[in-house]
C-alpha positions in Angstrom: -3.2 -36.4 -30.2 -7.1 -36.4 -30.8 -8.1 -33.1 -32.4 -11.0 -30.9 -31.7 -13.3 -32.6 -34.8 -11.8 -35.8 -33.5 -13.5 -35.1 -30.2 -16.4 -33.8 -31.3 -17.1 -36.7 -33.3 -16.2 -39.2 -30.7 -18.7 -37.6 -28.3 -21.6 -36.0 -30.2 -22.1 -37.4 -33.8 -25.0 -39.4 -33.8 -28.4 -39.1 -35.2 -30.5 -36.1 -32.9 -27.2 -34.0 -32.5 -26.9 -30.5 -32.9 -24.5 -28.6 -34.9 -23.6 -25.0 -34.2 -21.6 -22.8 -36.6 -20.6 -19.2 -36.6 -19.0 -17.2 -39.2 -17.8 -13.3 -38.8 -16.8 -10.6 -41.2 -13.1 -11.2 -42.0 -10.6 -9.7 -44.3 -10.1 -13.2 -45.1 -13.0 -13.7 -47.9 -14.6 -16.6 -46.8 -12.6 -19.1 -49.3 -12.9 -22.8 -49.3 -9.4 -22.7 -47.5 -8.8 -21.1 -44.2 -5.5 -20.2 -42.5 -4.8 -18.9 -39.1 -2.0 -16.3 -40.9 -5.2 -14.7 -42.2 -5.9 -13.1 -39.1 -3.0 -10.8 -38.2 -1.8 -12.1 -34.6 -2.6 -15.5 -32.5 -3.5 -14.0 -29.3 -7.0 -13.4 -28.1 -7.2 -9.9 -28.9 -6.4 -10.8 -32.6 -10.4 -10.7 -34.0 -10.8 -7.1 -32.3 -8.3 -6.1 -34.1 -9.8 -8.1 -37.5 -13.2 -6.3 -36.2 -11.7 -2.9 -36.6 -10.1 -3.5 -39.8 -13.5 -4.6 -41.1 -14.9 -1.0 -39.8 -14.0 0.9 -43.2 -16.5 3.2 -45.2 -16.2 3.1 -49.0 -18.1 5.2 -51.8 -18.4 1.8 -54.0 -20.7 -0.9 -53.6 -19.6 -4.4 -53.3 -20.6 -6.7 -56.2 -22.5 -10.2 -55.4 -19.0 -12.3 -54.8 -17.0 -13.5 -52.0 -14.1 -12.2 -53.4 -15.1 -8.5 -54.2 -13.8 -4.3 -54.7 -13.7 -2.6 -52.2 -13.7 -5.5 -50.2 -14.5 -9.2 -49.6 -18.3 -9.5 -48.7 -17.2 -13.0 -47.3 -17.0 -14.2 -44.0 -14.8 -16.9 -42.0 -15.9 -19.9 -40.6 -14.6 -20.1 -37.0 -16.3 -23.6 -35.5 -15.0 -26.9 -36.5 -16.5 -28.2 -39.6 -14.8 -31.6 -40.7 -17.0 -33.7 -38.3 -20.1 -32.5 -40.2 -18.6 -33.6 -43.6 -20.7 -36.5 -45.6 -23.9 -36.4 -42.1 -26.9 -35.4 -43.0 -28.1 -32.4 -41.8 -30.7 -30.0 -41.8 -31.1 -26.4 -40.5 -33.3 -25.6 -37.6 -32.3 -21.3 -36.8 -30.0 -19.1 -38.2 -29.0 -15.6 -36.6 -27.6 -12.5 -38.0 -26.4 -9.2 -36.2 -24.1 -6.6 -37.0 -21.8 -5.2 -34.5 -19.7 -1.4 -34.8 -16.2 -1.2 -34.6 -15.7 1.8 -35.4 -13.7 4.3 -33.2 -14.7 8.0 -32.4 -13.1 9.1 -29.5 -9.4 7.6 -29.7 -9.7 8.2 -33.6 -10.0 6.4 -36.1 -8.7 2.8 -36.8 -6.7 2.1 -39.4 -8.7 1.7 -42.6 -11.5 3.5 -40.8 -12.3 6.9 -42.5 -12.0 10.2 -39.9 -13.8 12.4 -42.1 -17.0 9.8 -42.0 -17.0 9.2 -38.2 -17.0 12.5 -37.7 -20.2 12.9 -39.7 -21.5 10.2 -37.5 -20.7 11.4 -34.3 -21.7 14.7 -34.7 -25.0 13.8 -35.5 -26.0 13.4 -32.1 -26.2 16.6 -31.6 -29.2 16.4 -34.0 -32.5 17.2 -32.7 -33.8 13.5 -34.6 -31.3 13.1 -37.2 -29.1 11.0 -35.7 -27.1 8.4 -37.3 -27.5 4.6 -36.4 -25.1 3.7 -33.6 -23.8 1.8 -30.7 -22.0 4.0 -28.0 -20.3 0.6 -26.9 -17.2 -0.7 -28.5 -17.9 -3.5 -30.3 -21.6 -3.4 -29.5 -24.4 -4.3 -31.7 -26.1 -1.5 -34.1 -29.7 -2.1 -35.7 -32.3 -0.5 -36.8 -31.5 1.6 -39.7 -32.5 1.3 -43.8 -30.9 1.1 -46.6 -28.6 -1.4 -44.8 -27.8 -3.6 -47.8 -28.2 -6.9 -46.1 -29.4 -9.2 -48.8 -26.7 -12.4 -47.6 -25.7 -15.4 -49.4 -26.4 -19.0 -47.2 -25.4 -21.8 -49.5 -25.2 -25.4 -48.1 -24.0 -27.4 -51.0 -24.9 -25.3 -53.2 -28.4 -24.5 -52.1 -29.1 -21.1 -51.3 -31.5 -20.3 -48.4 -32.1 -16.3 -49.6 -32.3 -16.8 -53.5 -34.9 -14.0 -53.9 -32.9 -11.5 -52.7 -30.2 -11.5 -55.7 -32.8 -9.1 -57.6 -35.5 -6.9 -57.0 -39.0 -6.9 -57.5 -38.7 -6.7 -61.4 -36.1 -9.3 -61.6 -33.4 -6.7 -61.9 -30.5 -5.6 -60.3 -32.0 -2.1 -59.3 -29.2 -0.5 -57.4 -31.7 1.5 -55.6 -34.0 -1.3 -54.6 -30.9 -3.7 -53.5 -29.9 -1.1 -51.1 -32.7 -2.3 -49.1 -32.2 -5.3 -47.3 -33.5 -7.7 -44.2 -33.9 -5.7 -41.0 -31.1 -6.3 -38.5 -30.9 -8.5 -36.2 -33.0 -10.6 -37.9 -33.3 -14.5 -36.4 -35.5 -17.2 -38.4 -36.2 -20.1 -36.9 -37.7 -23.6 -39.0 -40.1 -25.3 -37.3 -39.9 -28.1 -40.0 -36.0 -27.6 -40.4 -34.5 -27.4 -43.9 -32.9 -30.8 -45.0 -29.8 -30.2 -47.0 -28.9 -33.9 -47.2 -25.2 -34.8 -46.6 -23.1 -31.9 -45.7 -20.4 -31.0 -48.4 -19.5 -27.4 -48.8 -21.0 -24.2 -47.3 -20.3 -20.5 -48.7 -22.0 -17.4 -46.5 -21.4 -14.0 -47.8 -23.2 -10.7 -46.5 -21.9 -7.0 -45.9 -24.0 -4.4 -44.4 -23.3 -0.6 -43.9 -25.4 2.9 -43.5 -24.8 5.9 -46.1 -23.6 8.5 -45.0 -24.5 11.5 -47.2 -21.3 14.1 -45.6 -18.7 11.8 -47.0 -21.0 10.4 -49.7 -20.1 6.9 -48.5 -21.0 3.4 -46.8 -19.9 3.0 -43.1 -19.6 -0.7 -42.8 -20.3 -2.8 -40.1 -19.4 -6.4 -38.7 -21.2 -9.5 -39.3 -21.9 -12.3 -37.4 -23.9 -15.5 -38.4 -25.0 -18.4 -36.5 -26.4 -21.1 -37.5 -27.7 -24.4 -35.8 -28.5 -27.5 -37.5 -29.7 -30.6 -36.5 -27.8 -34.0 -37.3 -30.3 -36.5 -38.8 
């Protein structure tokens, strides 16, 4: 029986194609190998549940890695990929947005700190001090700073953000790191970036709002997409 790459290929790879591929915060870390046991459950409502895991606050910043304390800045691939393997290709838009998962009314999710959502809740009852937000599950937040966006894009090996890894100086500046690309932020290349034939990928990003009360880091969900063209 044909796979889905299988299909894929059979219908669509040819020279003018287009490629779509999303990655999402996961617990998993992004690694070179993916498994569907690292996503607790098969049915659909598994990735909420991911999603909420991924909605934890933490009073230690993440290091530059996939693999990383607290937690994995790393994110999971969830489109097929194999088809692409050995084409050329070359990247025409790529899309990042942040989502909240955390939960206020019903209480917090596992791994998801009270004390913190608390903080953030009752902020809203702020004159213009309120924190950054969606009131809809799952929904997307923006619009706040420091967010700590600076992500990692590699297509074999090439980055497409290499001057965010330091500051203006050239160092790692805590302070100045904690600022990063406003969200949601969509760049789009009119002369799209050739990457030549497609071998590995890594994408890595976290993003999350202090929150002075707890003195910690709510962190939201990422989502990437990115489109590229098959030459």
């Amino acid at each position: 029986m044909a796979t889905v790459s299988d299909q894929i290929e059979a219908c669509f790879v040819r020279a003018g194609s287009y490629a779509t591929l999303i990655w999402m915060s996961s617990r998993q870390g992004g690694g070179s190998v993916q498994s569907d046991e690292d996503i607790d459950g098969t049915d659909f409502t598994a990735y909420r549940s991911e999603m909420l895991a991924m909605g934890q606050a933490t009073a230690t910043i993440p290091s530059d890695g996939r693999i990383s304390s607290p937690f994995t800045t790393g994110m999971r691939l969830l489109t097929p990929i194999d088809w692409l393997r050995g084409r050329r290709v070359a990247l025409t838009r790529i899309t990042w947005r942040a989502y909240d998962s955390t939960l206020l009314d019903g209480g917090a999710a596992a791994g998801q700190d009270q004390d913190t959502l608390d903080a953030i809740e009752a902020s809203l009852d702020t004159s213009s001090d309120a924190f950054a937000q969606s009131r809809l599950l799952m929904g997307e937040v923006s619009g706040w700073q420091p967010n700590f966006f600076r992500p990692v894009f590699r297509i074999n090996s090439i980055d497409l953000y290499p001057s965010l890894r330091s500051n203006g100086q050239g160092t790692g500046h805590l302070a100045d790191l904690s600022i990063g690309l406003p969200l949601p932020v969509c760049t789009e290349f009119h002369n799209p970036i050739d990457f030549g034939s497609f071998m590995s990928h890594e994408v890595s990003a976290w993003t999350g709002q202090i929150v002075p009360a707890t003195n910690t880091v709510q962190r939201y969900v990422l989502q990437c997409v990115a489109e590229f063209i098959v030459l």
